[in-house]
Residue, then its C-alpha position, 0 to 999 in steps of 0.5 A: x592693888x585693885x588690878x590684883x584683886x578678885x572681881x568675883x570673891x564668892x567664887x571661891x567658896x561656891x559649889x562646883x557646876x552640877x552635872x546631870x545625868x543623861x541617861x542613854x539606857x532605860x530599863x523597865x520592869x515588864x511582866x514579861x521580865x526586864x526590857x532594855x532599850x536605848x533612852x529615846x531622844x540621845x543617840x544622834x541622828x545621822x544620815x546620808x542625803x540619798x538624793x546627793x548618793x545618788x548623784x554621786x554615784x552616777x558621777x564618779x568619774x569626775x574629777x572632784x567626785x573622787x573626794x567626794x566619794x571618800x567622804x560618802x564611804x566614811x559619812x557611811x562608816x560613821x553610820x555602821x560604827x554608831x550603830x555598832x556602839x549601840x549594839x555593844x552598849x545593848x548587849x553589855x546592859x542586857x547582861x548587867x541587867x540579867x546578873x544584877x536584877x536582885x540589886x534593881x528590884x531590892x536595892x544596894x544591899x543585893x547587888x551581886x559581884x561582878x567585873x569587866x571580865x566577866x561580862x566581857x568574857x560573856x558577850x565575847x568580847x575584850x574587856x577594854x571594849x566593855x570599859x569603854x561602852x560603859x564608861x560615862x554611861x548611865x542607865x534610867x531604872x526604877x531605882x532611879x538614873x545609875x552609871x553603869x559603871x555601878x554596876x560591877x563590884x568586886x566580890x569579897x568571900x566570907x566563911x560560907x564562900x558566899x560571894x557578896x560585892x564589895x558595895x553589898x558589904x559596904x551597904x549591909x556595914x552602913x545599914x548596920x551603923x545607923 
């Protein structure tokens, strides 16, 4: 009987763990107009040694140094994907910030509609590849951290054809009701 008994009974009506919000993006008001930039400090460092390029390069043709040269062209092609990432990521943030500029200077209310395609079609890229530079991603603006994924609303068409977001009608209905 005791065997079957929970060590920890609390645990059960205890909050799930909190999760922060680390932000990779930090987008700043300027009075040159909105500055986006990767947030200092997240992006890993990596780095090839040169000294052990350099060794390797004037060894290659020892029988280990095979291998050894392999590892050097992926270490190397983990250095461009990354940066590649970044570049993605930088180019996406750019064009959110530049539709939804109204939503970060006012609030929910304005944030305007806009899809993965949209953005994608844009930067000429496929839209898989903005869902996954978004996805998990979040962004330190003057409203505060935001997920990038808050950032694309569907439209919805009203009489006037205006198109509002989703989110902006759900705002404008909350602000309404209270």
């Amino acid at each position: 009987l005791i065997q079957s008994l929970n060590p920890r009974p609390g645990s059960d009506f205890s909050a799930a763990a909190t999760e922060y919000l680390i932000p990779e993006l930090r987008v700043r008001q300027t009075p040159y107009g909105w500055q986006i930039d990767l947030y200092p400090g997240v992006r890993p460092r990596v780095a090839i040694n040169e000294t052990y390029a350099s060794w390797l390069n004037a060894h290659r043709q020892e029988a280990n140094a095979q291998i050894l040269c392999q590892q050097l062209e992926e270490a190397r092609w983990l250095i461009r994907s990354l940066a590649q990432r970044e570049e993605t990521l930088l180019r996406v943030a750019r064009v959110l910030v530049r539709h939804q500029s109204a939503f970060l200077e006012h609030g929910p209310m304005h944030l305007a509609p806009l899809t993965l395609r949209e953005v994608a079609e844009e930067i000429e890229v496929h839209e898989s590849t903005v869902s996954r530079a978004v996805q998990g991603k979040a962004m330190a603006t003057p409203r505060g951290v935001i997920l990038l994924r808050h950032l694309f609303s569907n439209k919805v068409s009203n009489k006037n054809e205006e198109g509002l977001s989703a989110t902006a009608v759900r705002e404008r209905l909350r602000y309404l009701l209270t």
